[in-house]
N, C-alpha and C positions, 0 to 999 in steps of 0.2 A: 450344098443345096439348101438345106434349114437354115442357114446364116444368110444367104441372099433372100430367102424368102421370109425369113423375121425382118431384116431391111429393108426390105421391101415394106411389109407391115407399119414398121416403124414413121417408114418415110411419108406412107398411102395419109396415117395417121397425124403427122406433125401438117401436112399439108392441109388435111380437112378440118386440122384446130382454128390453121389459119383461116382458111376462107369462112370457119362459124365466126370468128371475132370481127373479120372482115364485112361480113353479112349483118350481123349485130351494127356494126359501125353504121352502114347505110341505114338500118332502120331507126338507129337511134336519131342521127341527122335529118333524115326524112321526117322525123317526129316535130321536128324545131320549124319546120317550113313555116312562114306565116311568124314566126318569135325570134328573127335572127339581127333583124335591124336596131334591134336594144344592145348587142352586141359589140356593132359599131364603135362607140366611144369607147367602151370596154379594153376593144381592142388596138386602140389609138392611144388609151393610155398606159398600156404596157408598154410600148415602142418607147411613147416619153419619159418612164420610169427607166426603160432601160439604156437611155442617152446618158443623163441624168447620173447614172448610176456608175458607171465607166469612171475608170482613174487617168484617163489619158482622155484627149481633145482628138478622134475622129478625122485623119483628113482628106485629104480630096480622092483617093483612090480610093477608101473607105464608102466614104457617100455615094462615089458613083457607083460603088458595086453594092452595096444596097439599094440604088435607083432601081439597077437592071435586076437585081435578086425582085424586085417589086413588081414591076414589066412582068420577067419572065412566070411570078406565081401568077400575075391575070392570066397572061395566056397557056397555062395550062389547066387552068381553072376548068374550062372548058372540054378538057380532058379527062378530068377525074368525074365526069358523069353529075348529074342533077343530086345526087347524096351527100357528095366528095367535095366539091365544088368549094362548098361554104367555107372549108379549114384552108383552102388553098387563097379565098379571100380574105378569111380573119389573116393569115400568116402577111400577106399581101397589106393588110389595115395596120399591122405591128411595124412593118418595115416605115410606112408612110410614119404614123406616130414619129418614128425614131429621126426622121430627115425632117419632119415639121419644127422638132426641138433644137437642130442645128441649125436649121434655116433661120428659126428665131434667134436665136445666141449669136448667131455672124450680122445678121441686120441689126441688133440695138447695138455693137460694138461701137465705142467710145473711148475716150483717152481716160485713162486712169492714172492718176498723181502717184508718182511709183518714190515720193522720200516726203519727210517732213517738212513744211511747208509754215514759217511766219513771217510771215509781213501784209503789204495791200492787197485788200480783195475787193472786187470791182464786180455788181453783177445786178443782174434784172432781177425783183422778186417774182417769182411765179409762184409761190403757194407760202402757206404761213400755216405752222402744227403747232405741238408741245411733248414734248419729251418725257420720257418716263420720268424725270423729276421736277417736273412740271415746269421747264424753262421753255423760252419762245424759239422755233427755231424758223429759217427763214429760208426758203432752196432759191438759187439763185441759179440764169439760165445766160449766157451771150456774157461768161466768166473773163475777168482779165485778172494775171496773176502779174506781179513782178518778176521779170527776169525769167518768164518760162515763156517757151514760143507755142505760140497759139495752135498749133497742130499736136502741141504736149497737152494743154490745157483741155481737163476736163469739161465736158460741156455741161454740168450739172456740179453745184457744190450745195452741201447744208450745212450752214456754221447755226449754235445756236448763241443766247443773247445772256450770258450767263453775271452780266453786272447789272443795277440800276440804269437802266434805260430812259428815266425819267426826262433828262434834255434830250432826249435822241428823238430824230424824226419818227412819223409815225410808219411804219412799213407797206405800204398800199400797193397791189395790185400792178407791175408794169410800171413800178416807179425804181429807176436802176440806181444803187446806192453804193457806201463806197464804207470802209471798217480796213481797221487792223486787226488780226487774230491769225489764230495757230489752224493747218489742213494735215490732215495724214488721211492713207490708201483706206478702202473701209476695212474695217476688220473681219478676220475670218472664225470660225467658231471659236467658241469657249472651252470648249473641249473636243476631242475627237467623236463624230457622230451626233455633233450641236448644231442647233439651227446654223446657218449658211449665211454671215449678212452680207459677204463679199458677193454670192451670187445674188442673193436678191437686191445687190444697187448695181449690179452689172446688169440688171434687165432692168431696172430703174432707170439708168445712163446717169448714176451716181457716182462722179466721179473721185468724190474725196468728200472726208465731212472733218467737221470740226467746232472750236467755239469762239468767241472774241469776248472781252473783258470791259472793249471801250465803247463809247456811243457810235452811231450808224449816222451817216451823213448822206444827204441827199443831194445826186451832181445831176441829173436830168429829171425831169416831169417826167411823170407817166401819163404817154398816148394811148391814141386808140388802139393801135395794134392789133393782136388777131383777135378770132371770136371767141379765143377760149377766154382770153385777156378780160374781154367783155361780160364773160358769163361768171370769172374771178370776183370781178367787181358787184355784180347784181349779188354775189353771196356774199359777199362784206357787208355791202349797206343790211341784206337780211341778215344778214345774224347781229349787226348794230343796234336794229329796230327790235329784235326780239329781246336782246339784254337790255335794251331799255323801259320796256314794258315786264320783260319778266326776270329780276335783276336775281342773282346767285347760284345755285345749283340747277333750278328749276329752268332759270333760260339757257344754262349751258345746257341741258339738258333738251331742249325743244331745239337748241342750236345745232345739236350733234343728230336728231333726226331728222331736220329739212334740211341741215345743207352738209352734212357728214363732217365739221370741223367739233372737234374735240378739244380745244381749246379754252372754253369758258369753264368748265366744267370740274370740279378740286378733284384732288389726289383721293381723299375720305369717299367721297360719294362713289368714286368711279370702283375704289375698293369693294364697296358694300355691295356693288351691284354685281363685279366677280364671286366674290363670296357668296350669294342670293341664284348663280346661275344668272341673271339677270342683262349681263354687260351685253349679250346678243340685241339689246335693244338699243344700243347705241348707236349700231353700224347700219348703214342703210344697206337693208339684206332683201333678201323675198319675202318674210315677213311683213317689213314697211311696204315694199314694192305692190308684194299683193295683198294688202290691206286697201293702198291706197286706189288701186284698180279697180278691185272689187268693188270700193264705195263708189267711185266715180261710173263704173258701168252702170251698177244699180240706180244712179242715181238718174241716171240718162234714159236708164229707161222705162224709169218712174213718171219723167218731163213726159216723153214722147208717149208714155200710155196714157197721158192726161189732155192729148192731143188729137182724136180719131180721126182726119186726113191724115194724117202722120201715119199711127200706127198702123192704119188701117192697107195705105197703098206704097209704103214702103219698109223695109226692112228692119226695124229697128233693134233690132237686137245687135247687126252686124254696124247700124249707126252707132249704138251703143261702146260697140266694140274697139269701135274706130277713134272715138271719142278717147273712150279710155287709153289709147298708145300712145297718144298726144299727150295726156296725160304726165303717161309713165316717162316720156321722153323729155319733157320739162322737166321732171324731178331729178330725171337722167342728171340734166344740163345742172339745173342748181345745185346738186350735189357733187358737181369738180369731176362727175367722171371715174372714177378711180376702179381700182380692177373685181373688188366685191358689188360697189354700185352695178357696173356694167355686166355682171354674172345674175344679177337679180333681175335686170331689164331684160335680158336676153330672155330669161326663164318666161316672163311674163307677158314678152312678146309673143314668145313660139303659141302658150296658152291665146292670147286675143286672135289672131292669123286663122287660128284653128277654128275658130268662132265662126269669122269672116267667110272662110271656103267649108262650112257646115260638119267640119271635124269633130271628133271629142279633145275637146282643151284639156284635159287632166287627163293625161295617159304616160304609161312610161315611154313610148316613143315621143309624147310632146316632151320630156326627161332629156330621154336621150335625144334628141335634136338641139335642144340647150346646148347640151355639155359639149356635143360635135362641136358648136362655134365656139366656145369659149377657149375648147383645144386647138382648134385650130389656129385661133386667133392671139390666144396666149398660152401655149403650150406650159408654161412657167411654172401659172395657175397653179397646177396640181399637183402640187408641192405646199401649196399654202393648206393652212386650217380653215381657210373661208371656202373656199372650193370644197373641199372633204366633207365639211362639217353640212353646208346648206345641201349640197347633192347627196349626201346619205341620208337629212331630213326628208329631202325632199319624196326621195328614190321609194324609202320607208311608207311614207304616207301613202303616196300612188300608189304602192303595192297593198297596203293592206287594206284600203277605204276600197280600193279598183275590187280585190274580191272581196269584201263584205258586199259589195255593189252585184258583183257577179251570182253572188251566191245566195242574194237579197238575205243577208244577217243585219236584224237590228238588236240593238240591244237598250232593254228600257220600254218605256209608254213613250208613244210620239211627244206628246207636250215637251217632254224632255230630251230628244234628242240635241235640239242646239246648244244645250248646255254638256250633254256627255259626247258630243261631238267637239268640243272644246280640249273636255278631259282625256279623251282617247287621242287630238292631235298632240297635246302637248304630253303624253305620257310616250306616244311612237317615237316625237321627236327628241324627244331627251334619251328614249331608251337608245338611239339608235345615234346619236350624237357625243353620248358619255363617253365612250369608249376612245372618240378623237379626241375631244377635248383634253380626259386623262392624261394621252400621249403625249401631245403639244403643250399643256400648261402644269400638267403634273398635279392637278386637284381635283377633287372631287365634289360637289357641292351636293350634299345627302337632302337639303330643303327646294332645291331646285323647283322641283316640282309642285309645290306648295305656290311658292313662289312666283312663279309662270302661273299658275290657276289664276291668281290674284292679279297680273300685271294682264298678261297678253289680252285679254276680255275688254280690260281699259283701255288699252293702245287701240285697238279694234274699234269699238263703239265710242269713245271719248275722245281721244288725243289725234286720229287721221281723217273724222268729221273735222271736228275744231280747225284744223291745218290747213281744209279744203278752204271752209271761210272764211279766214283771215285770208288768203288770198284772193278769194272775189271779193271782200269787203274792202282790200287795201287800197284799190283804185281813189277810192271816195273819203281814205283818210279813216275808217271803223274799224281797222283789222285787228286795234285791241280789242276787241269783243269775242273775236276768235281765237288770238293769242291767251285770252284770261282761261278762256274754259278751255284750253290747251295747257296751258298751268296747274290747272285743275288736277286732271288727270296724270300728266306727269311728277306731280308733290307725292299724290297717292302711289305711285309708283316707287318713287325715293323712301317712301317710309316704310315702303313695304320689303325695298331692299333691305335697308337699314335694321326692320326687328328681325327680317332670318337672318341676317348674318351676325345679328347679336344673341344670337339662340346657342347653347352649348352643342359643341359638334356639329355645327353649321360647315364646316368644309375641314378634309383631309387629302392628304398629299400622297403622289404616289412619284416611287420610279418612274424613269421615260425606258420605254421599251428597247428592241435592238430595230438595227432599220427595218428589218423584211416583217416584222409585226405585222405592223396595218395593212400594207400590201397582201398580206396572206391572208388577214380577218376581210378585210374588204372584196378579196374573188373570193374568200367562203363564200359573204352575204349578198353576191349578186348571184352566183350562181345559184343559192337557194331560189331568189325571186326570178332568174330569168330559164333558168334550164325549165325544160316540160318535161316530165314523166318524175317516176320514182329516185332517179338515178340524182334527180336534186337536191337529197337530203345526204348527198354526200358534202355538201358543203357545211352541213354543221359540224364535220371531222374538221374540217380546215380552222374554222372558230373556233373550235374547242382545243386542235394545236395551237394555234396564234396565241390564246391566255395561256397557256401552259408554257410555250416561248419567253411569254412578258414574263412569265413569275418567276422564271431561272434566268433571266438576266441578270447579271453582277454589275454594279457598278464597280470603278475603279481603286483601286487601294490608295494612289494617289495622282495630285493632277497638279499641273504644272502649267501655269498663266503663258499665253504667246509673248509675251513682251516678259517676263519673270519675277512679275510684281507682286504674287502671291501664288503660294503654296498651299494645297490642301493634302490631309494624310487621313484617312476612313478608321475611326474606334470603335472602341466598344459604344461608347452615348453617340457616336455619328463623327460628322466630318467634323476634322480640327483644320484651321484655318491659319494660317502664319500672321495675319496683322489683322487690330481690331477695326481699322479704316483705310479704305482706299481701294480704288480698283472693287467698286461696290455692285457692279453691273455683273463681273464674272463673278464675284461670292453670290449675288443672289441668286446665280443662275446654276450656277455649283450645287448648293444647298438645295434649291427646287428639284433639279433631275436627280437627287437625292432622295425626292420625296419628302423634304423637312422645310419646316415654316420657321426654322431657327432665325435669327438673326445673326449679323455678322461677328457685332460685338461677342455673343454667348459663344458662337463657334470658336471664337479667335482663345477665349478662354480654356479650351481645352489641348489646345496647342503648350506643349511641354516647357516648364520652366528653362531648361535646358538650351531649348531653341532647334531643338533636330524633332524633326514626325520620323516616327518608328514605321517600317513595313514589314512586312510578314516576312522571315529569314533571318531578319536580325541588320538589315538596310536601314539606314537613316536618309531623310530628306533634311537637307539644312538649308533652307533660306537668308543670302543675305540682303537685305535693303539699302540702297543708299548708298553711297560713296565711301562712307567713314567705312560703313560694313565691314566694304570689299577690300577694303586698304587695310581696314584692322584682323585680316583674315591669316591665321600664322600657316595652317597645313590641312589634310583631309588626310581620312584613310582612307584605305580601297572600298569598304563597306559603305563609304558615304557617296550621298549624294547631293552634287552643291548647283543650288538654284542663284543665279545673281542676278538685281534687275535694273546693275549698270554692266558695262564691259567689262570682263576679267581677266585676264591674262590666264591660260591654263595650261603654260608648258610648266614641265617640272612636276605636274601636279597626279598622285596617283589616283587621284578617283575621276570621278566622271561628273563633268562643270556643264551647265546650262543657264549661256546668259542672254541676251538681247540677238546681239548677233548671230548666234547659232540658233537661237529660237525662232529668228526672222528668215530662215530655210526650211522650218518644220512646223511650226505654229504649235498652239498647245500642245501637250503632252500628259499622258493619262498612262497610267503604270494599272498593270492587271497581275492576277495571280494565276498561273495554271501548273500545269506538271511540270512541267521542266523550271518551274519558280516564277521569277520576277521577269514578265515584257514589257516593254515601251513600244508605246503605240502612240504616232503626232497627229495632224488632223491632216498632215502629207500622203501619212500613208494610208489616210479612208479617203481624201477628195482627189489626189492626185495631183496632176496640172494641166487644167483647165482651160479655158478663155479667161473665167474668171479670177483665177489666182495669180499671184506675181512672187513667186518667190526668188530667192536674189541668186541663184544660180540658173534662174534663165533668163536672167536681164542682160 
């Protein structure tokens, strides 16, 4: 009887634990009513993280039982009571995320060039860049390939222009041209858990990229064609008219913020401006967007107070408002569109809208309604650093200006707020952007902020006035008047890049973290700003794991190029490098997520006389190059490890050989240290197979 009645006890008690945490639950949720709609994106981009994330491609019995997993949480949503409800919707929002990301990966699918590829290329120019080593490159659209049938053929190719072009036509807008040169598949990381560029030109519908050697020849005119065609062109002739009025860095410079081409503008400057924190002013972000908004509202409804029938019996502030969308949508257009431009317009939309139906424009719901279309519409997106970067600034400033506002905190004599409202935007937005940055680019710039004080105030008041009247001035032939004091402003800019980044310890390099990093620091820092009650400050546990994650991440002992072109093995002074030139994209990028600003040559110097990279065990890496190499190659031991970056023959052989072939089913390869010794890990077996991979045992 004492054994059934302590069981009893036991049981009375585990039950009433439940229903306290269960009761707790409702209260807590009940707490959120009225703060759960900033959730929304939140929970849209977990689903896409977690598509994303998967080593295997999802299929159809997959998706449709996540459909009905979606279905079924709505309608029990309604079962779990007014408390309950909201987890059974966020769970409901995650599933959607997760089918929004496959729906997009199945709709941009396109043919990818699945082998190496030289001979005639045949194609439309649709846009015109420049490459990290400053070559021109050209994406071409309505592709003809030799000897490949058109249902093979990529709809999207970028060769770039890497000899004297001098007789070569000039590349214009919808003018379809015709080149011999080399196409290969895009490449997949540099390492395993490296940027991705195989997925980002599969949502691109990049189907192959490459270069040519000889001049470009022109076999049809460019028509009129469609409106994007049209709007290609109105940016050509503008950035024409600006490098002819503002010729060297300065117009590349005023080029790369009205119409987002980067192309005038040197390798030096664009450096200084990374190094300075700075290069954010390149890209037409929400900064341009709503600078240029702002001036134009203001300015509207500056006109219309100067007008009393005007202000008096209409609306003008929502005139104003309306005025300025126009605005933003024209810059929209002259600026080609691109997936940062159109993340900045959306933001700046949702803000005027809000104006219009007497809303507050600056809220984290006007945030979160952004970020909703941007996910919905390019689930992709968030994955990129322009996405991360400007919606953490953003997310940051609305939260902290929203309660300084709330909680009416100034700080300072009024006379001086608009200048320490300057210093406290650019100090939220850099504290709250460093941390992406770091991840993605692997530096640090300690003057940034310095920096930003001195530039964004001019870009502000100087250089997006300037902008505005040069284009009402241009009708009548005066828009150098606005392009000069647009000049102006941007020189001061350049120089101001130029002395921080020539200041000692102007930038340091860090490690790239592991993937789940940012994901885990980033639901810290919303949950801090979006949860209500005390229970918020458990998101600074999660930030304060996510740095302590980054700081014990290892990089790899050694790494191993997709194609076998270069070796690297981790020392004592850092990464040694198997050759002093070539294959300069994967060394730099090697060395960056190293957290080192080495150079290839210095690396390559630490690579053993000998010719084998030692690993921890007593393992060699032996790199061979080149034909002669692998031909003059007499034996290996069991210890070795032999990289070759032509074909090898490997029977007979007792070590372990990694050449083209075998690399072209695993893609890089990255060797770790743990307990049990030496693993190999490829970027097969972090990304899987994909939509976007092709490795050659699933062709």
């Amino acid at each position: 009887m004492r054994g059934v009645f302590l069981g009893t006890c036991l049981s009375s008690a585990e039950n009433g634990g439940k229903a306290v945490l269960l009761t707790g639950l409702k209260l807590q949720m009940l707490h959120q009513r009225g703060f759960l709609f900033e959730w929304i994106p939140v929970c849209l981009a977990i689903g896409i993280g977690l598509y994303f994330s998967l080593t295997f491609e999802p299929g159809s019995s997959l998706l449709w039982g996540a459909g009905m997993t979606a279905l079924g949480l709505l309608i029990f949503a309604r079962w779990f009571g007014e408390a309950l409800s909201p987890i059974a919707i966020g769970g409901m929002l995650i599933v959607i995320g997760f089918l929004l990301a496959a729906e997009r990966a199945h709709d941009v699918a396109s043919p990818v060039l699945g082998f190496r590829y030289y001979g005639p290329i045949e194609g439309r120019v649709v846009n015109l860049d420049r490459s990290g080593s400053d070559a021109l490159r050209i994406t071409l659209d309505q592709v003809v390939l030799e000897d490949v049938l058109p249902e093979r053929t990529p709809s999207r190719v970028r060769i770039s222009l890497h000899s004297d072009q001098s007789h070569s036509v000039d590349p214009t807008p919808g003018l379809r041209i015709m080149t011999t040169g080399h196409l290969s598949p895009p490449g997949g990381p540099v390492e395993p858990g490296g940027f991705d560029f195989q997925r980002h030109a599969w949502f691109a519908q990049l189907g192959a990229v490459g270069y040519t050697r000889v001049p470009i020849l022109a076999i049809a005119p460019a028509h009129e064609g469609s409106a994007g065609l049209a709007v290609f062109r109105v940016r050509m002739a503008a950035q024409e008219r600006i490098v002819d009025v503002l010729p060297g860095d300065t117009g590349g410079f005023a080029v790369a913020v009205t119409t987002g081409a980067r192309s005038a503008i040197s390798q030096t400057a664009l450096e200084d401006l990374r190094a300075s924190n700075l290069a954010h002013l390149l890209a037409i972000s929400g900064l341009h967007m709503g600078l240029l908004t702002a001036f134009v509202f203001g300015l509207l409804r500056a006109i219309f107070a100067l007008i009393p029938p005007l202000a008096l019996r209409w609306p003008s502030r929502k005139m104003a408002a309306v005025g300025a969308l126009i605005a933003a949508s024209g810059y929209l257009a002259l600026s080609g569109g691109n997936v940062a431009t159109e993340r900045a317009f959306i933001m700046v939309a949702v803000a005027l809208c809000a104006i219009m139906v007497n809303r507050r424009a600056i809220s984290l719901r006007a945030v979160a309604i952004a970020a909703i279309i941007v996910l919905v519409l390019r689930p992709e997106a968030l994955l990129g650093p322009g996405f991360q970067m400007s919606f953490a600034a953003t997310t940051a400033l609305v939260a902290v200006f929203g309660y300084m506002r709330d909680h009416r905190i100034t700080i300072g004599p009024k006379w001086a707020q608009p200048v320490i409202g300057v210093l406290l935007a650019s100090g939220i937005s850099g504290f709250a952007t460093a941390p992406v940055g770091a991840a993605h680019f692997n530096a640090i710039s300690h003057y940034g902020l310095l920096a930003n004080l001195l530039s964004v105030p001019v870009m502000g008041t100087v250089v997006v006035p300037a902008a505005v009247l040069a284009l009402c001035l241009a009708p009548i032939g005066l828009d150098w008047i606005g392009l000069w004091i647009m000049g102006v402003g941007l020189s001061w800019i350049l120089e101001v890049g130029a002395f921080v980044a020539g200041l000692d310890g102007a930038r340091s390099f860090i490690h790239g973290p592991a993937s789940f990093v940012l994901p885990l620091m980033a639901l810290g820092c919303l949950w801090m700003i979006l949860w209500q009650g005390r229970m918020r400050y458990a998101g600074i546990a999660a930030v304060l794991l996510a740095f302590l994650f980054w700081g014990a991440t290892s990089r790899p002992v050694g790494l191993i190029a997709e194609n076998g072109t270069l070796v690297g093995v981790m020392t004592s002074e850092g990464r040694a490098l198997s050759k002093p030139k070539g294959a300069g994209f994967i060394a730099k990028n090697w060395l960056e997520n190293d957290g080192e600003a080495t150079e290839q040559l210095v690396a390559a110097g630490r690579w053993p006389s000998d010719g084998a990279g030692v690993l921890p065990g007593g393992k060699t890496l032996v790199h061979l190059s080149g034909k002669r190499a692998v031909e003059g190659f007499e034996g290996c031991a069991p210890d070795q490890i032999i990289v070759a970056s032509v074909r090898m023959e490997a029977k007979g052989l007792s070590c372990d050989v990694y050449d083209p072939v075998r690399l072209r089913n695993m893609g890089a390869v990255a060797v770790y240290v743990d307990k049990s010794g030496l693993t190999l890990k490829s970027v097969r077996d972090v990304t899987g197979t994909r939509l976007w991979t092709s490795w050659r045992g699933d062709q």
